[in-house]
N, C-alpha and C positions, 0 to 999 in steps of 0.2 A: 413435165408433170403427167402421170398416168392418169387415163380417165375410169374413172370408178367404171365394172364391170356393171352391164344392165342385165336381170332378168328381165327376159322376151316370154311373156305368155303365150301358154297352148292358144288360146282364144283370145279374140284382139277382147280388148276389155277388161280381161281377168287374168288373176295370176293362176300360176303355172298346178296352186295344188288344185284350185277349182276347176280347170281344165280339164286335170287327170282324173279328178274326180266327178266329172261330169260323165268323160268319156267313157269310166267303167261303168257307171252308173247306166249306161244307156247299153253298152255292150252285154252285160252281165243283167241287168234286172229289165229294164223296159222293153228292149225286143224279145227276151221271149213270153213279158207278159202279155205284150203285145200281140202276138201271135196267138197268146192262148186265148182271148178273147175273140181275134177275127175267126178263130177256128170254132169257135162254141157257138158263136154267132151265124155259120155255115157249115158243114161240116157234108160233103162228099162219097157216099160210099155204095158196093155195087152190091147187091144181095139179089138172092135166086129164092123159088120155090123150091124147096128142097126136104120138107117131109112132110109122112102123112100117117095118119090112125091106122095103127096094125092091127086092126078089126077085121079089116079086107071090105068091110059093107060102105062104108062111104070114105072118101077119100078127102085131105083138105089139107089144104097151103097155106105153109108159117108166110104169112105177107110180108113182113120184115127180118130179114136173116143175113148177117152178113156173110159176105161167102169171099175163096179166094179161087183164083183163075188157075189150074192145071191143066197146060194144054191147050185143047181144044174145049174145055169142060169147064162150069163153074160149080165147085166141087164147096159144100158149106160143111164149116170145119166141127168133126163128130162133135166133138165136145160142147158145141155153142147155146148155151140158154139149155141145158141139160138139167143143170143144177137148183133148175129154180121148182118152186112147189109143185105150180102148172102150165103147161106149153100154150099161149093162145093160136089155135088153127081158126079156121074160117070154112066151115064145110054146109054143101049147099045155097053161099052167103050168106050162113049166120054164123057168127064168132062162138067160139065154146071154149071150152079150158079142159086138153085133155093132161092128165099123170104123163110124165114122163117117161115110164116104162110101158107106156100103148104109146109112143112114137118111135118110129125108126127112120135111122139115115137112111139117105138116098140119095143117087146123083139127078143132074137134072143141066143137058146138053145145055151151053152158053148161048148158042140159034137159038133156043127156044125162045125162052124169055128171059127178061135181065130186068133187072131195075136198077137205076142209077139215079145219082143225083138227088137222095134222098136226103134232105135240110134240116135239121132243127131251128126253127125259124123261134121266136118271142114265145108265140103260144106253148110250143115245146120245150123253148127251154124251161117257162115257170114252172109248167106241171111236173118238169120232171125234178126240181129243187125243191119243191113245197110237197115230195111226195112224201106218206108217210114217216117211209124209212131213211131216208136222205133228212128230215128233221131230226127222226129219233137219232142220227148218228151226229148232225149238228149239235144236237145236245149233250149229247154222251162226252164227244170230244171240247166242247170249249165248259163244261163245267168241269170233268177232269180236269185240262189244262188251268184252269184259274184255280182252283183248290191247289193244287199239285204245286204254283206259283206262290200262292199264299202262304202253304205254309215252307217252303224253300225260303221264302224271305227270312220268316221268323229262324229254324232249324240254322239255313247258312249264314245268318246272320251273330247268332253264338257261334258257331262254329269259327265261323273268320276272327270273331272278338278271342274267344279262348287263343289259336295258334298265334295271336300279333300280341295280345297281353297279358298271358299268363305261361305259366313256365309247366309245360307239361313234359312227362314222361315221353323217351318215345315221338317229341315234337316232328320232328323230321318225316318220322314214319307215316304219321298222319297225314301230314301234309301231304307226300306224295300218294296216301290213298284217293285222297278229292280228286287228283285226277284219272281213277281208274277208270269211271264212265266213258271216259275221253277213247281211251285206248283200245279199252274192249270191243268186240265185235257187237252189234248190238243182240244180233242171235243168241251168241252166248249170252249175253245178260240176261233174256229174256227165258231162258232155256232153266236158269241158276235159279230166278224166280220162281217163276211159276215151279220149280221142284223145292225149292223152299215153301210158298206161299200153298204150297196143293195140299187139299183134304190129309193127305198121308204124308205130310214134307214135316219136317222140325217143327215151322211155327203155326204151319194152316191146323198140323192136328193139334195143338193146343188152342188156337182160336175156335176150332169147332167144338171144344171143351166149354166156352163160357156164351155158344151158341149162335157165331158168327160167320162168314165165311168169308174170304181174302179173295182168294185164284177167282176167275172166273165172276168176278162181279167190280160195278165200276169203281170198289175200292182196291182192287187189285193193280186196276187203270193208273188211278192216283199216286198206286206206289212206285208203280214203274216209271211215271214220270216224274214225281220227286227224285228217284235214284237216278235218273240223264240232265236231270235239271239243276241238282246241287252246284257241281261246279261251277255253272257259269254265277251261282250266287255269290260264292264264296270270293271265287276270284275277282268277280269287279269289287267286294267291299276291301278285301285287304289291303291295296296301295293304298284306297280311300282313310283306312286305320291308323296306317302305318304315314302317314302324312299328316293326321291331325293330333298325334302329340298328344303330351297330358296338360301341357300350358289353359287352354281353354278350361277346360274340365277344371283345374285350380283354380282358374281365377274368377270360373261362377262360384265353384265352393267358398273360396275364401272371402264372396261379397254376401254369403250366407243363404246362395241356395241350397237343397239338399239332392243328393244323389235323382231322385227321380225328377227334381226341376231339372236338374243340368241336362240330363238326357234328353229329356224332351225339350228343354227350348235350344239346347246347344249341340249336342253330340250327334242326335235324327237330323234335325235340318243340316247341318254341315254335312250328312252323310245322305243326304236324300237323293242327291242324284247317282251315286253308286247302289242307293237302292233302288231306284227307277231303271236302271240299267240291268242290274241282276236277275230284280221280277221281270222285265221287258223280254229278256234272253231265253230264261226258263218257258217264260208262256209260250215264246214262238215255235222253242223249241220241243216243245209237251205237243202242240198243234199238228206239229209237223211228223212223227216222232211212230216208227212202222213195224220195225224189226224187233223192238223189247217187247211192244204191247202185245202182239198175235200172241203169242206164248202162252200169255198171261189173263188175257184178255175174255176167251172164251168165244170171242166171237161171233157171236148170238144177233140175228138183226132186231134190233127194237129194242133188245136189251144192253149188249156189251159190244157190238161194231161202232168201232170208231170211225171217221170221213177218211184217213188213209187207206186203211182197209176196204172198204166200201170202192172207193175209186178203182185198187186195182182188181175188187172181185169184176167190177165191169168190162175194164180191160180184157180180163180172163175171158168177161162171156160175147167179148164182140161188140159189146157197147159203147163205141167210143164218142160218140158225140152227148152220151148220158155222163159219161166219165168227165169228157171237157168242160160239160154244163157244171159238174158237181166243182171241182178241183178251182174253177175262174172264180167260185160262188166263195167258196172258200178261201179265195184269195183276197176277194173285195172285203171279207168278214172281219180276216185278221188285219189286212192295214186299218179299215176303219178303225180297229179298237185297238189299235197300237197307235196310231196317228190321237186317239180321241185320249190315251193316258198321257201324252204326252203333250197334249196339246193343257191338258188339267194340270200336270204338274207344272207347267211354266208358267202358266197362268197365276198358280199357287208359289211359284217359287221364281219370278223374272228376272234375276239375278245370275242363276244357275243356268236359265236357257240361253241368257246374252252371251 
């Protein structure tokens, strides 16, 4: 008599899928989350004095600049903190804020002086998360994102009903459009909008006919992430669809509920966890979501910068430990409030979480 084959767990204790799925779990998401907080937490870097007021009458040194090493030189890279309204120097030890067109590059021998080892410690990191503009883009992106969720629920939610229960023209066709977001570059979507959505595009000049504007404001934001986020609605509800049959739906009708009782007590809740998935997906991915929005977006700080964008303008300007503070902040945001729906829906539905 043969002895039945034993699965042998990755992990003494556990079976083989909780194993593999610990393992990725930790390879793929925890170490580099992990890393991005020990890094926002410290963050290392060498900066030089390296410009000053092209007045010629007093001279004064950007204190924080990060710089890179050529040579024998620590050379701070032209472009760094150029872009912002005003440069803070430090001349005669008082702080000022000169225009960026009264400062000039300049090199500045690595012997001289150096700084290193410069931290974002607690105190810096809050300030620099609670700063105006890191709120206003907190803002901008998770109410975009939840709007943009909101209504993908409702929109993919017909959507998926028409392709699974009604007989449309053309069904196929359709079908394979939902997943054109998927395919597409995101640039080009972003490119197609905002030339649709613009003051002179098809629909922006007709919305500025009844006194509105699309491109370039956070309803522009919203459309762009409705159009990356439908798919994932659409496709978690349809096997959900397409597995609950019309049996149900009959047999509340035929105990004398009417169409809007059945849906509500029987065809949403049967379907609720395919819609806590769909909304779930769309949000993360609205949050997340870089190359459609710039296009579209306008990119205005306080008004229409989203926390994507904001992160890599910092990048751009040398800021990386502002960049890490902002991106860890944004990280802890979106599990809390993905952790905090889904913690409500089980709560609400304990059956569907089990």
């Amino acid at each position: 008599m043969k002895t039945p084959w034993k699965e042998h767990s990755i992990l003494p204790g556990f079976l083989p899928t909780l194993g593999l799925t610990l393992f990725y779990l930790t390879l793929i998401v925890l170490l580099p989350v992990s890393t991005l907080f020990v890094n926002s937490a410290a963050i290392g870097f060498q900066e030089v004095p390296c410009f000053k007021v092209a007045d010629g009458k007093k001279t004064g040194e950007l204190q924080y600049l990060p710089a890179v090493s050529i040579g024998d030189h620590a050379v701070a890279k032209p472009d760094a903190r150029l872009d912002a309204p005003a440069v803070k120097v430090s001349v005669d030890g008082t702080e000022k804020e000169v225009p960026p067109s009264e400062v000039e590059y300049i090199e500045a021998p690595l012997k001289i002086r150096l700084w290193s080892g410069i931290r974002l410690g607690i105190p810096g990191f809050w300030k620099m998360v609670t700063s105006p503009r890191v709120l206003a883009s907190f803002r901008i992106t998770f109410g975009t994102a939840l709007a943009a969720a909101f209504l993908n629920l409702l929109l993919g939610g017909v959507l998926a009903y028409a392709l699974v229960r009604l007989r449309l023209p053309f069904k196929r066709v359709i079908d394979a459009l939902v997943d054109l977001p998927f395919a597409m570059p995101t640039a080009i979507c972003g490119i197609a909008m905002a030339t649709m959505y613009a003051p002179k595009g098809p629909v922006g000049a007709i919305a500025e006919k009844f006194g509105f504007k699309i491109a370039f404001t956070p309803l522009g934001i919203t459309l762009a992430m409705i159009f990356i986020g439908m798919p994932f609605v659409v496709r978690a509800l349809q096997p959900a669809l397409e597995d609950l049959g019309h049996e149900l739906e009959d047999a509340a009708m035929s105990l004398g509920a009417t169409r809007v009782q059945t849906w509500r007590k029987v065809v949403i809740p049967t379907l609720a966890p395919a819609l806590l998935t769909g909304f779930t997906l769309a949000f993360a991915r609205g949050l997340g979501e870089y190359g459609t929005i710039i296009f579209i977006a306008g990119n205005t700080p306080m008004k229409t910068e989203v926390t994507s964008l904001l992160i890599v303008t910092q990048l751009e300007q040398f800021n990386y430990p502002g960049a890490t503070a902002i991106a860890a902040t944004m990280l802890v945001i979106s599990l809390v409030l993905i952790f905090g729906i889904n913690w409500f829906f089980n709560r609400k539905h304990p059956s569907a979480g089990a």
